[in-house]
TORNUSE-266084 format. One record per atom (N, C-alpha, C, O): residue number from 0; residue in three letters; x, y, z. Coordinates in Angstrom, 1 decimal. Layout:
// TORNUSE-266084
{NUM; ALA; {X; Y; Z}}
...
// end
This chain:
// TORNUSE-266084
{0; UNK; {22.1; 212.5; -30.0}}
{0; UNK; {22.9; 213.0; -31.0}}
{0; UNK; {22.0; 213.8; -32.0}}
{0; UNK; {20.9; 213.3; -32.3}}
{1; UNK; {22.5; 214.8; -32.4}}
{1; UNK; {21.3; 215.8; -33.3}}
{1; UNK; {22.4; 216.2; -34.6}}
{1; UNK; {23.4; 216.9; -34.4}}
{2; UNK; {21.8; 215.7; -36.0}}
{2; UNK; {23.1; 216.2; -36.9}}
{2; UNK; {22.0; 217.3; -37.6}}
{2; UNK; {20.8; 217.1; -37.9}}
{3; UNK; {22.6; 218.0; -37.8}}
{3; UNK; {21.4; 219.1; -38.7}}
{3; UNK; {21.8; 219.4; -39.8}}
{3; UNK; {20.9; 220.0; -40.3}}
{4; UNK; {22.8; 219.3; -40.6}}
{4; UNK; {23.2; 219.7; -41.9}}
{4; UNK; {24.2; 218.4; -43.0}}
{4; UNK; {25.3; 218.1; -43.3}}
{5; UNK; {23.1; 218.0; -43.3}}
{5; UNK; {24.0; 216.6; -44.4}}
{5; UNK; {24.2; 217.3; -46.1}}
{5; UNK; {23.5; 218.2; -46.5}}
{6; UNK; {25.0; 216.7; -46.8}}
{6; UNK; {25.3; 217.3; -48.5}}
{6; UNK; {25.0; 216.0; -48.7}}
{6; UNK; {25.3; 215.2; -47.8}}
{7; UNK; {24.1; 215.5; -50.1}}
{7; UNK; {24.3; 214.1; -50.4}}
{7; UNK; {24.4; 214.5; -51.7}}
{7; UNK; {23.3; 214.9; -52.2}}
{8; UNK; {25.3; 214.5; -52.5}}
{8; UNK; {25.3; 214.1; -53.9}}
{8; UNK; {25.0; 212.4; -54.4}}
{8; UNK; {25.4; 211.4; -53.8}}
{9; UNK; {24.3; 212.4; -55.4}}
{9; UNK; {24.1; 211.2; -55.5}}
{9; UNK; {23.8; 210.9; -57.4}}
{9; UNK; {23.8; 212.0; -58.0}}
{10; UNK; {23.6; 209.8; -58.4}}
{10; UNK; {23.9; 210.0; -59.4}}
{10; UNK; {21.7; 209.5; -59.6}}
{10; UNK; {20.8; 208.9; -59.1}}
{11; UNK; {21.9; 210.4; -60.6}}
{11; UNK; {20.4; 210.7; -60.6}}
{11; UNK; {19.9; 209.6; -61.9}}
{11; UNK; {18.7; 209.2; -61.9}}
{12; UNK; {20.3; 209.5; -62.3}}
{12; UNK; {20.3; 207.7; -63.3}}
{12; UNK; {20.3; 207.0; -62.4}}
{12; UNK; {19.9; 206.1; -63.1}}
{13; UNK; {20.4; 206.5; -61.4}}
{13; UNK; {20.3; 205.5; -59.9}}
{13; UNK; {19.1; 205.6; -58.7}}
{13; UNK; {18.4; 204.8; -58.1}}
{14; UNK; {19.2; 206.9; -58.7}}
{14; UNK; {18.2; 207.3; -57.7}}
{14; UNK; {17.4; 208.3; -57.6}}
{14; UNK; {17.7; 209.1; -58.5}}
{15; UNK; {16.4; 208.8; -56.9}}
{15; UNK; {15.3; 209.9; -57.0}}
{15; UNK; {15.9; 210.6; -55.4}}
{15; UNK; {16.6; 210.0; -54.6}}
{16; UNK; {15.7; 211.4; -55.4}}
{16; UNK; {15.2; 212.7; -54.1}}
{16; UNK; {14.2; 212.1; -53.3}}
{16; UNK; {14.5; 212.1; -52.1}}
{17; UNK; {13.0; 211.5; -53.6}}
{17; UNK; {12.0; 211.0; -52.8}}
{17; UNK; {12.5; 209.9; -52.5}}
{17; UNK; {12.3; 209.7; -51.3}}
{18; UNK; {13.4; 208.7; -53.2}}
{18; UNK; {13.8; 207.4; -53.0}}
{18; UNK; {14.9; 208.1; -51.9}}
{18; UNK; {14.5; 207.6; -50.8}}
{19; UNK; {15.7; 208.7; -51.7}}
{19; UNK; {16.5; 208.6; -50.6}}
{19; UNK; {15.9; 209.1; -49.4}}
{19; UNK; {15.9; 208.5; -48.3}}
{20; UNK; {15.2; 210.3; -49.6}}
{20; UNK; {14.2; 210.5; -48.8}}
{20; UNK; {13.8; 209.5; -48.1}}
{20; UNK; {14.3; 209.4; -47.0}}
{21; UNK; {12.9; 208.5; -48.4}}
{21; UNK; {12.5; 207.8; -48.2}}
{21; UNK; {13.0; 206.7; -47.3}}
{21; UNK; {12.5; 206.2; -46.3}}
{22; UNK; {14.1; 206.5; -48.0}}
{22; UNK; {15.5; 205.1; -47.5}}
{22; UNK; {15.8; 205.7; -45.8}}
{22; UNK; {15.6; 205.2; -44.7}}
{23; UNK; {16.2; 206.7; -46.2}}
{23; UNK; {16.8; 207.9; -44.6}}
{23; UNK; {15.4; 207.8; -43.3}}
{23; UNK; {15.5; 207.6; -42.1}}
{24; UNK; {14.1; 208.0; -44.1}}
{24; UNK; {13.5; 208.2; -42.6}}
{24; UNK; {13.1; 206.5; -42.2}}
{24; UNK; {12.3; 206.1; -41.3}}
{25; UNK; {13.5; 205.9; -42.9}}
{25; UNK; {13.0; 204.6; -42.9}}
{25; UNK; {13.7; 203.7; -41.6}}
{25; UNK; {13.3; 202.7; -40.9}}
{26; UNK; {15.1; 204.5; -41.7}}
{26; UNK; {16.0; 204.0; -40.5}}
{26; UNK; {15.7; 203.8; -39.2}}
{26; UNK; {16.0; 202.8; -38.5}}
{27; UNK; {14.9; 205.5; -38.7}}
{27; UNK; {14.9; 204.8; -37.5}}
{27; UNK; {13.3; 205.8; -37.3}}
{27; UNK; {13.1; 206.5; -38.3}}
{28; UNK; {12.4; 205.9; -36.4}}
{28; UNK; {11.1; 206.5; -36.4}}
{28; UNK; {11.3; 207.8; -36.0}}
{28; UNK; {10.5; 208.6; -36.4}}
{29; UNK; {12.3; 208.1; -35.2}}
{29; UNK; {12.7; 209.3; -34.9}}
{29; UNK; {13.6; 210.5; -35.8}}
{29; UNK; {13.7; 211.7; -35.8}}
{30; UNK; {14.1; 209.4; -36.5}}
{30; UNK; {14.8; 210.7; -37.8}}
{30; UNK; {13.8; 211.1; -38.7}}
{30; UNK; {13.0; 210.4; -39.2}}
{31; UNK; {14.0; 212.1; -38.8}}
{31; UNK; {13.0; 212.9; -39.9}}
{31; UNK; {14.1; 213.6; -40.7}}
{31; UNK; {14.6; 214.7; -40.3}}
{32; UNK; {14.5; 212.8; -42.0}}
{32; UNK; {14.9; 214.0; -42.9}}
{32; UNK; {14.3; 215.3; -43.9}}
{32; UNK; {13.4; 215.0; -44.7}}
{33; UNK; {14.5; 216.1; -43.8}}
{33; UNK; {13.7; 216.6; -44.7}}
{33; UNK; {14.3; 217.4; -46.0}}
{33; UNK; {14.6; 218.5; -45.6}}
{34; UNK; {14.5; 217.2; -47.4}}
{34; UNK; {15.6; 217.6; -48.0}}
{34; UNK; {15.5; 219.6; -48.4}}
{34; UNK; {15.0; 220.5; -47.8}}
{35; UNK; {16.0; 219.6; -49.3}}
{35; UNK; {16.1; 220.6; -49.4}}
{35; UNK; {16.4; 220.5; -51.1}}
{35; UNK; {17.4; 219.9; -51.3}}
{36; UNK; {15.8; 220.8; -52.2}}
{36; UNK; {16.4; 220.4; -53.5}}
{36; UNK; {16.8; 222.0; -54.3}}
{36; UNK; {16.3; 223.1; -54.4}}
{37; UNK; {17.5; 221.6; -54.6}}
{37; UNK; {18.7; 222.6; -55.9}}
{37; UNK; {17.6; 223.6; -56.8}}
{37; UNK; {16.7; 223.2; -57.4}}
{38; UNK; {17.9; 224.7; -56.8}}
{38; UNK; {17.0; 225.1; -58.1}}
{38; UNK; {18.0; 225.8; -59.4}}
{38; UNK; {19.0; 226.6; -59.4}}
{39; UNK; {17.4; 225.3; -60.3}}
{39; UNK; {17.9; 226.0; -61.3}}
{39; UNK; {19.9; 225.9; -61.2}}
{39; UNK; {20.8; 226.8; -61.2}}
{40; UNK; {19.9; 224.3; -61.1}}
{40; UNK; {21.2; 224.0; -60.6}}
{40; UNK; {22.3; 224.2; -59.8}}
{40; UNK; {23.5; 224.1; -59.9}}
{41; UNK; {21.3; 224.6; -58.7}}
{41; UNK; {22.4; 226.0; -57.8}}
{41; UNK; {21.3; 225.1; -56.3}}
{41; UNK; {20.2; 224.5; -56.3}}
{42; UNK; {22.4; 225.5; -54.8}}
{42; UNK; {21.9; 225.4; -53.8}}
{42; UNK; {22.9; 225.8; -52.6}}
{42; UNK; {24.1; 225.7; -52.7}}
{43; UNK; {22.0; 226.4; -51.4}}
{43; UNK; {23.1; 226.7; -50.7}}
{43; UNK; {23.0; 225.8; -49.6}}
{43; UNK; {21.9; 225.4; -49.1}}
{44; UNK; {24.3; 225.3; -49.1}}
{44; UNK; {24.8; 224.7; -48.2}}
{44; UNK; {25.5; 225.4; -47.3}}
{44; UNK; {26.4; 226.0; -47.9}}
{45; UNK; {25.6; 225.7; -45.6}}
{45; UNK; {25.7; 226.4; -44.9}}
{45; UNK; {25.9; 227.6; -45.8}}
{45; UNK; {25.1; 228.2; -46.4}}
{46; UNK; {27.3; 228.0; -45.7}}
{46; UNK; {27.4; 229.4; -45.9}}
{46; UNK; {28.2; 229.5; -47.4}}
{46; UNK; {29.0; 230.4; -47.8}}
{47; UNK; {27.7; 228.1; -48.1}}
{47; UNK; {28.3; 228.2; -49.4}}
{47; UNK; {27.4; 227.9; -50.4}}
{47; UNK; {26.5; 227.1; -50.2}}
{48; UNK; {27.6; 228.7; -51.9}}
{48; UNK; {26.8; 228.4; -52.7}}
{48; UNK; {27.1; 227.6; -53.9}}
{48; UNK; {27.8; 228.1; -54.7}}
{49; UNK; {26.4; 226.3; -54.0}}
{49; UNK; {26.9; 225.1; -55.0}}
{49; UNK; {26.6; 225.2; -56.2}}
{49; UNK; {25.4; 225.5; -56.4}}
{50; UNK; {27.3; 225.0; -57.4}}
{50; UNK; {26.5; 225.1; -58.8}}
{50; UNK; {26.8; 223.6; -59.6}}
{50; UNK; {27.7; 222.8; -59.5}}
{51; UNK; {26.1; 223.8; -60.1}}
{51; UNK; {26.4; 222.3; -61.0}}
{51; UNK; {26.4; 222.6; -62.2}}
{51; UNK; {25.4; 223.1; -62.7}}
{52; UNK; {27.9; 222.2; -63.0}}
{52; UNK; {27.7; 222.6; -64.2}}
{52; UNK; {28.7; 221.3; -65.0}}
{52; UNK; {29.9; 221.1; -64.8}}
{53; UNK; {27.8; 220.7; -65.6}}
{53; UNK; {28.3; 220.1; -66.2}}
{53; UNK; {28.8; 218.7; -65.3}}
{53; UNK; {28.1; 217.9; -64.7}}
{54; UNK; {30.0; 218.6; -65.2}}
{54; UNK; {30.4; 217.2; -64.5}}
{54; UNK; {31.2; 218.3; -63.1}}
{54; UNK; {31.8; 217.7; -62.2}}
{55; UNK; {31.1; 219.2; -63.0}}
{55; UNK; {32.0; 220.0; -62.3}}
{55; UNK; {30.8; 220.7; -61.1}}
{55; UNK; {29.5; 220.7; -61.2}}
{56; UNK; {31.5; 221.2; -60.0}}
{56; UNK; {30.9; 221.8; -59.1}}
{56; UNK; {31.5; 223.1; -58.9}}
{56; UNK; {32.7; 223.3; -58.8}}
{57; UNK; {30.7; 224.1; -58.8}}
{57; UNK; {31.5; 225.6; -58.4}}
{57; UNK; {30.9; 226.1; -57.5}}
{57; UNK; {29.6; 226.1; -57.4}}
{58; UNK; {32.0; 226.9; -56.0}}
{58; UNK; {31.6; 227.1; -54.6}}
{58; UNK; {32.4; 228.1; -55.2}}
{58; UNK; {33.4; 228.3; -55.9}}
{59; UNK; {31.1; 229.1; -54.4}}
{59; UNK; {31.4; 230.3; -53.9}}
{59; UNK; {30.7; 230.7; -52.4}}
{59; UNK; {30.3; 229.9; -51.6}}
{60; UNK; {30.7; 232.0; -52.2}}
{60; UNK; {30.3; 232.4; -50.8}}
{60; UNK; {28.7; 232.5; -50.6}}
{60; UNK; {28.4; 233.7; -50.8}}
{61; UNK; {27.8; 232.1; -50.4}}
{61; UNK; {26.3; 232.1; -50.0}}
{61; UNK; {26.1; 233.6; -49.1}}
{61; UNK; {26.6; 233.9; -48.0}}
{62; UNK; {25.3; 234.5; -50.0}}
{62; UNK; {25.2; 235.2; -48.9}}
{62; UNK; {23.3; 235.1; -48.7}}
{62; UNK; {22.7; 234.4; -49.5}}
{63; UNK; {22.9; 235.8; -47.9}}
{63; UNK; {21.4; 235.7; -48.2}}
{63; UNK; {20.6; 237.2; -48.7}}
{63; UNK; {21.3; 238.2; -48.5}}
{64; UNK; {19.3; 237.3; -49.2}}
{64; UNK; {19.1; 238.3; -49.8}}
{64; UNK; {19.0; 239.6; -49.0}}
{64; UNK; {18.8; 240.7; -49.3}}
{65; UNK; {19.3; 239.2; -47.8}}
{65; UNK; {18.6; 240.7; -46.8}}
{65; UNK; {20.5; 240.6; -46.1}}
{65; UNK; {20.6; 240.9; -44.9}}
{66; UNK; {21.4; 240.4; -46.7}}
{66; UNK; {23.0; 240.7; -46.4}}
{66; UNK; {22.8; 242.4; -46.2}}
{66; UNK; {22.1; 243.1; -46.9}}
{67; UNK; {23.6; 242.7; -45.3}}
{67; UNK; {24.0; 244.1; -45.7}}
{67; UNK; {25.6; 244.5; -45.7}}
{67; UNK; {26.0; 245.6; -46.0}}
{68; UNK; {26.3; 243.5; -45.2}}
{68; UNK; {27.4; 243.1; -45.4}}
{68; UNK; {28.1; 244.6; -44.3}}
{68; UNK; {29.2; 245.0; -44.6}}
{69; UNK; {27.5; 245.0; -43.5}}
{69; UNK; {27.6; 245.8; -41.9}}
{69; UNK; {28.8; 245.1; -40.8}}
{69; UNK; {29.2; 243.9; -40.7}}
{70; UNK; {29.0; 245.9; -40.3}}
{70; UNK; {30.0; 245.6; -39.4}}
{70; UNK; {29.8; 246.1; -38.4}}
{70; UNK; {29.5; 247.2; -38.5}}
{71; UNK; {29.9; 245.7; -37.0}}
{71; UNK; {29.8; 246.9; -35.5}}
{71; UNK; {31.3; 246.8; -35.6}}
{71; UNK; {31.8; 245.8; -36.1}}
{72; UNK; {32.2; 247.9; -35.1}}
{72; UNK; {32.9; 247.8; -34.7}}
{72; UNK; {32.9; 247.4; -32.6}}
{72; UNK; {31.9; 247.6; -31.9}}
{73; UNK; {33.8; 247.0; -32.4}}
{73; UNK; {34.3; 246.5; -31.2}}
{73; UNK; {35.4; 247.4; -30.5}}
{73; UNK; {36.6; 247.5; -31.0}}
{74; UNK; {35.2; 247.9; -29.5}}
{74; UNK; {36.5; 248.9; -29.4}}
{74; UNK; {37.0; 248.6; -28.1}}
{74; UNK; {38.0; 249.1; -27.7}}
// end
């Protein structure tokens, strides 16, 4: 079984990034999590971009910086 994309929100008065870290590869010798952390309160998750504001979350579309937003047509 291979999962490649997890979201963990979690409350940050409770826990650390390295503590979960931690707890996850602890499971089994073969899982390797490796996280990915937020910057500047923002992160993208597949093809969406997460914001944290306040108690609230705001999703919009993730694109990445080299988009050219191109099309082939198909005929």
């Amino acid at each position: 079984m291979y999962v490649d994309d997890v979201l963990i929100i979690y409350n940050t008065d409770h826990n650390s990034p390295e503590n979960i870290s931690h707890q996850i590869n602890m499971i089994h010798p073969n899982l390797s999590f490796t996280p990915t952390y937020e910057e500047n309160n923002t992160i993208s998750f597949l093809d969406l971009l997460i914001t944290r504001n306040n108690n609230t979350l705001d999703i919009n579309i993730y694109r990445k910086p080299t988009t050219t937003d191109t099309t082939i047509n198909y005929i």
